[in-house]
C-alpha positions in Angstrom: 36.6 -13.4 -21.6 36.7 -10.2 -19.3 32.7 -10.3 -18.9 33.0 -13.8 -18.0 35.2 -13.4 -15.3 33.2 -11.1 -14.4 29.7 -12.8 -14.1 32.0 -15.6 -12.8 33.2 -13.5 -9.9 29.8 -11.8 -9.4 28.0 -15.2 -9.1 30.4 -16.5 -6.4 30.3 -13.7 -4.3 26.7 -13.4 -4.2 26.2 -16.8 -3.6 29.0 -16.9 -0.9 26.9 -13.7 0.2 23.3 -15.9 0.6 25.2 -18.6 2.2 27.5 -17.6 4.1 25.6 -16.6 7.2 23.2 -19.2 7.6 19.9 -19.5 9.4 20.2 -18.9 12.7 18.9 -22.3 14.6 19.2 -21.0 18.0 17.1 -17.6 16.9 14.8 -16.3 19.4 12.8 -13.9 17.0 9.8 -14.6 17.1 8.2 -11.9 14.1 10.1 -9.4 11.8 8.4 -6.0 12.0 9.6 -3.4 9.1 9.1 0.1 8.4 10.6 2.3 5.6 10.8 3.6 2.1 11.7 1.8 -1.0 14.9 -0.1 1.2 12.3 -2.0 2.2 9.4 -2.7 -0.2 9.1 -2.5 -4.1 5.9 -0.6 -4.2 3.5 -3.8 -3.4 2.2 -1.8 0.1 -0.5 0.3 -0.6 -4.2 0.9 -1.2 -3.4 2.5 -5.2 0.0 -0.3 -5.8 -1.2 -0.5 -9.8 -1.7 3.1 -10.2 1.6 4.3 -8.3 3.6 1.1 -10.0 3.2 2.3 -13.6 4.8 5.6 -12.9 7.3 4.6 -10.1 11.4 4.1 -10.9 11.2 0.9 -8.9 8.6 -0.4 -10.7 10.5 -3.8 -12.3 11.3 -4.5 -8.2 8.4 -6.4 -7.9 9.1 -8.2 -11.8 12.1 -9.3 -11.0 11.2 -10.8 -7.7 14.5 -8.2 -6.3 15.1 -9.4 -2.8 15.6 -6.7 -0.6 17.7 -6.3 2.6 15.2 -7.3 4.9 13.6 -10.3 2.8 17.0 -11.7 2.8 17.3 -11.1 6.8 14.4 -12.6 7.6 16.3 -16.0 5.6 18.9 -15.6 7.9 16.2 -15.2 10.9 14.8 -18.4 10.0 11.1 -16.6 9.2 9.0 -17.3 6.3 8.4 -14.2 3.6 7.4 -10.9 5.5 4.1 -10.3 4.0 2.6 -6.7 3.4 0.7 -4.9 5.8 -1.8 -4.5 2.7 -1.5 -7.7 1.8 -2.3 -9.7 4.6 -5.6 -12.0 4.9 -6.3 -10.4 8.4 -6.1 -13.9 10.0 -4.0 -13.7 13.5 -1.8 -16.4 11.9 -0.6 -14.1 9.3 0.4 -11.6 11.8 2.9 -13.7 14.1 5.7 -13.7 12.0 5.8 -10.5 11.4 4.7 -7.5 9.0 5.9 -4.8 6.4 4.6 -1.4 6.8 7.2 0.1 4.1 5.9 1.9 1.3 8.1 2.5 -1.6 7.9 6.3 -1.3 8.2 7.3 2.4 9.6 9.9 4.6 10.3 10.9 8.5 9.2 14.0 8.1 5.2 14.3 7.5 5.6 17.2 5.2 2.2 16.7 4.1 3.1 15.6 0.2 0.3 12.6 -0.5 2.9 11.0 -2.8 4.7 10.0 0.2 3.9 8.3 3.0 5.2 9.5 6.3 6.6 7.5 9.2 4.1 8.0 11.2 1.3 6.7 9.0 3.5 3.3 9.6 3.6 3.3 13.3 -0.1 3.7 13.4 -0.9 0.8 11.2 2.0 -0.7 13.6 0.0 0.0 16.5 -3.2 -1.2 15.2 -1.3 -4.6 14.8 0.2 -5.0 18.1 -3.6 -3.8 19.4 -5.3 -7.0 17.8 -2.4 -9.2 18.7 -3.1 -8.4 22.1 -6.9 -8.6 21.5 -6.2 -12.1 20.0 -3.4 -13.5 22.6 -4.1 -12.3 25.7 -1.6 -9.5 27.4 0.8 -12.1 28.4 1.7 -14.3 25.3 1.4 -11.0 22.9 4.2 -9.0 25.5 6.2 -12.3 25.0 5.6 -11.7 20.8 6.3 -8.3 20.8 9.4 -8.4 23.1 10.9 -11.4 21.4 10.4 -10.0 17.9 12.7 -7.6 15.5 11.7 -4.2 14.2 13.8 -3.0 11.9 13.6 1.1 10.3 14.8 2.3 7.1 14.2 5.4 6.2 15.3 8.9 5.6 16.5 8.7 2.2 13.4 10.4 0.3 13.2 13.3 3.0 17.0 14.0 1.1 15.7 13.4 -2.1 12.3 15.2 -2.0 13.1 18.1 0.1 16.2 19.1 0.5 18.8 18.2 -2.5 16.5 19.7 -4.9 18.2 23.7 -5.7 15.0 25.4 -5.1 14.0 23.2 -2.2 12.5 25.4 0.6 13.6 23.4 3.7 17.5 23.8 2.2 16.9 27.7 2.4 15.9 27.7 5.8 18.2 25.0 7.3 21.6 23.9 7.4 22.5 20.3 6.7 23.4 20.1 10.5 20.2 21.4 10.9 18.3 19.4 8.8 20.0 16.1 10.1 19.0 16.6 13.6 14.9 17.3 12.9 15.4 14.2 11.2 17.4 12.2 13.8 15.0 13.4 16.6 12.1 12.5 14.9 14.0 8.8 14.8 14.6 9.0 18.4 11.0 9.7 19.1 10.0 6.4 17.2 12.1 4.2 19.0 11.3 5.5 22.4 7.3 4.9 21.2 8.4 1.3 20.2 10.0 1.0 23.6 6.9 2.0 25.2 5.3 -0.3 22.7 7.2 -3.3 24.3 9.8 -3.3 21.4 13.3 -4.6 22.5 14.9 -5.5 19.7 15.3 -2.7 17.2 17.5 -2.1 14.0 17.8 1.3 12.7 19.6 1.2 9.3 21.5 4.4 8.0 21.2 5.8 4.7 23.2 4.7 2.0 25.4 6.7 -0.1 22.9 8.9 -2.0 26.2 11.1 -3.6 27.3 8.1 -5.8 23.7 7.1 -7.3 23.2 7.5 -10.6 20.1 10.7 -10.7 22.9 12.0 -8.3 25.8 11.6 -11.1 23.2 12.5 -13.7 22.0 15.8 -12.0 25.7 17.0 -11.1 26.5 16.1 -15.1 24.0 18.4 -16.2 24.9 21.7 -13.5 27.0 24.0 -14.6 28.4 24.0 -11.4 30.1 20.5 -11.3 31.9 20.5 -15.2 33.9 17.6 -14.3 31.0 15.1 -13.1 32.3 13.2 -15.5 35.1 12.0 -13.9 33.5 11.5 -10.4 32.1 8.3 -9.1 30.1 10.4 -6.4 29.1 13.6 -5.3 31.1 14.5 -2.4 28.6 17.2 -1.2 25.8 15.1 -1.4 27.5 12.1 1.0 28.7 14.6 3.7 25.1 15.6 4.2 24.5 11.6 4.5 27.2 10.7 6.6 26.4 13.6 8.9 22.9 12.5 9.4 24.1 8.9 9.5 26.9 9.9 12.4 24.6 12.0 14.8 22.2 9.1 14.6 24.6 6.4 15.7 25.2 8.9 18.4 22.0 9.2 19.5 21.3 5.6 19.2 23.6 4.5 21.1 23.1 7.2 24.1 19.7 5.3 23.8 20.7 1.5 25.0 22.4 3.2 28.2 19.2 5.2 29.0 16.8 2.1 28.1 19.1 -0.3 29.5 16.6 -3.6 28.8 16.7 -2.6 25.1 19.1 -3.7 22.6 19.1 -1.0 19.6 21.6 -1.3 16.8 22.9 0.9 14.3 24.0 -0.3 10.8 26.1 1.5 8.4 25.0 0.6 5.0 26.8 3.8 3.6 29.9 2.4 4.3 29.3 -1.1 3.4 28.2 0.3 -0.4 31.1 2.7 -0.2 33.4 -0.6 0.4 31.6 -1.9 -2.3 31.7 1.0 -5.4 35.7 1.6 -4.1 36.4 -1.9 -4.8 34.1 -3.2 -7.4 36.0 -5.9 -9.1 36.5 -7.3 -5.6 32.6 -8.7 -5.3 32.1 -8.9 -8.7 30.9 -5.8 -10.1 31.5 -4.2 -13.0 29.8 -0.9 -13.7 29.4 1.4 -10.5 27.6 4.5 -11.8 24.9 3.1 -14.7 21.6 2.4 -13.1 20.6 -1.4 -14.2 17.2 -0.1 -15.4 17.0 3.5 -16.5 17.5 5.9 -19.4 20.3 8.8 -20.5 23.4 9.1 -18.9 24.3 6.7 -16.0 20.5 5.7 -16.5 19.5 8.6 -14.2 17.4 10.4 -16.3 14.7 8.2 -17.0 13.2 6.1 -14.0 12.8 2.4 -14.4 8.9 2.4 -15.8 8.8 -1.2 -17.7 11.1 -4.2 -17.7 12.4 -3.6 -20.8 14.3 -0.9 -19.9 16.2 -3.2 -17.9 20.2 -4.3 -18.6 20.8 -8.1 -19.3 22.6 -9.0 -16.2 21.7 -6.9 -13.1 24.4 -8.8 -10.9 27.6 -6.6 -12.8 25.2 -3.5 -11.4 25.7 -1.3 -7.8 22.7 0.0 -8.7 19.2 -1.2 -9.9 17.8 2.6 -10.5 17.9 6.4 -9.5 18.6 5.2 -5.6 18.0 1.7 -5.3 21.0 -1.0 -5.0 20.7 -4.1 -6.7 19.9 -7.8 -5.3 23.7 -8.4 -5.4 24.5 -5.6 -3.1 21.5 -6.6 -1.1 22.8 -10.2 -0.5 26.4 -8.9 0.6 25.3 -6.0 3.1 22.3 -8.6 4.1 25.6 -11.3 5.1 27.7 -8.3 6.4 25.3 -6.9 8.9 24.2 -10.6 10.0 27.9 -11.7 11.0 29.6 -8.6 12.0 32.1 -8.0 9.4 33.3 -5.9 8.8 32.4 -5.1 12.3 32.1 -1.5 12.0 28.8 -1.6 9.9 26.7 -2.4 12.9 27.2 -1.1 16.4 27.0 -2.2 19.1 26.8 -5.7 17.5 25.7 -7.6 14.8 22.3 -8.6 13.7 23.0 -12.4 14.2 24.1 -11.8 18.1 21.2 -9.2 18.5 18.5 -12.3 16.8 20.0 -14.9 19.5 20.4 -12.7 22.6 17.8 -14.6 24.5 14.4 -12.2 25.3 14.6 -13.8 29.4 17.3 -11.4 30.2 15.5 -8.6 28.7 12.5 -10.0 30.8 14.4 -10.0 34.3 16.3 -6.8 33.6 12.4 -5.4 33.1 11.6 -6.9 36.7 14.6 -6.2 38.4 14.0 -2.4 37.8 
């Protein structure tokens, strides 16, 4: 009866989630650019997708159709399915609603690791784009494009993962986590001022989520010697104040930013505390399991990636989390409705997604002029 309830509970808050902040009629986005790591594709974005898919954690993403946080954005925005930057036909039509430049394993940092792609690899094939659309439309109608269009960044996660939570990780030995935080947030800083100079004008930077409370996370703290009562925890407080430090001094940073470029509108989304609101009061949307990974193997299902759909649990909706890092659709859908309509109104600052899609792109246009 309990599991019922449950699935019962889960169903209606994920579909109050989808529904709840409907498409914006009065949208002046034009295209949805995206760049980032798995937060943004499933591993379909790349020259070697079958190769890398077989061995990747996220692997059943793309079997299970899992919508992420920008696919169910771009809903809200009113724009038809964001298509791959690898998968596009190389028509001009398929390049005026937008592209994804993610790739399921992706870092700021280029640290030189071929496993992972590194920002900058996106913003080149970003810049290539915006190239032919102006090759294609003219300088006029592809500024109009460009400046009425959404790019959205999500990244940052894997340069924790990869290079500095690991215990012999070099990068830990030589900085702080202050340290390490700021290379990162500068190096974020630099992107949006090149999108700026790009023409960009509507930018969404999304933080990262609370890496302390996924389930490798839980499963590597169970097995150290140095946490014995892992057991017990939900997360690993060390873990999130490195997030929530990186997460803070870019907010910071971002929002020095709209005062400096003052025809810009750059936002800051907080998905660490919408999760956190979420695994503190599971019950509440539907949940029923926190810690266990929907598709993995051992304890919490973080020692074992998800490598087949087999491996999968029955109903991912009672799930936080889909694997090692990854939230599940039903998380997706509610921080996807939070961010859109502004509540909780502290996940994005200084406003929400829905008020940033139908600020109209004339007064960004005359504040350009005016200056």
């Amino acid at each position: 009866m309990w599991n019922l309830l449950l699935r019962l509970s889960s169903f209606f808050f994920i579909t109050l989630a989808l529904v709840g902040g409907e498409t914006q009629s009065n949208s002046s986005v034009s295209a949805l650019f995206i760049l980032g790591d798995s937060s943004v594709n499933c591993g379909n974005n790349g020259p070697f997708n079958n190769f890398l898919h077989d061995r990747s954690s996220i692997y059943p993403c793309v079997g299970f159709k899992t919508r992420l946080l920008p696919d169910l954005l771009g809903d809200k925005l009113g724009l038809p399915m964001i298509p791959p930057f690898y998968g596009q036909n190389g028509s001009i039509e398929g390049l005026l609603s937008g592209l994804n430049f993610g790739s399921s394993q992706a870092t700021i940092m280029n640290t030189g690791n071929l496993a992972f792609q590194a920002l900058n690899h996106q913003l080149r094939q970003l810049y290539e784009t915006l190239q032919m659309l102006q090759m294609q439309l003219g300088q006029t109608k592809s500024s109009e494009l460009v400046q009425s269009s959404l790019f959205y960044i999500s990244l940052g996660k894997d340069d924790y993962i990869q290079h500095f939570l690991h215990k012999f990780s070099s990068l830990r030995h030589k900085y702080s986590g202050g340290a390490f935080a700021h290379i990162l947030v500068q190096q974020m800083i630099r992107v949006v001022k090149d999108l700026y100079n790009a023409n960009a004008r509507k930018i969404i930077v999304i933080g990262i989520g609370p890496l302390g409370c996924a389930p490798r996370a839980l499963w590597e703290s169970y097995n150290s010697t140095a946490h014995t009562n892992a057991d017990d925890r939900y997360c690993v407080q060390e873990i999130n104040e490195l997030i929530l430090q990186y997460n803070a001094m870019l907010s910071e940073h971002l929002l020095d930013l709209n005062y400096e470029l003052f025809d810009a509108q750059i936002i800051f989304c907080d998905i660490y505390q919408g999760m956190l609101q979420i695994i503190n009061n599971p019950k509440r949307y539907g949940f029923s399991d926190v810690r266990r990974a929907c598709c993995g193997l051992g304890r919490y299902g973080g020692m074992v990636g998800c490598v087949s759909k087999e491996m999968a649990c029955d109903d991912p909706s009672l799930h936080v989390w889909w694997d090692f890092y990854n939230p599940t659709e039903g998380v997706n859908s509610l921080l996807a409705n939070w961010t859109w309509s502004g509540q909780p109104s502290y996940l994005c600052q200084p406003m929400d997604i829905k008020h940033l899609a139908s600020s109209s792109a004339e007064h960004l246009n005359q504040a350009a002029r005016s200056d």
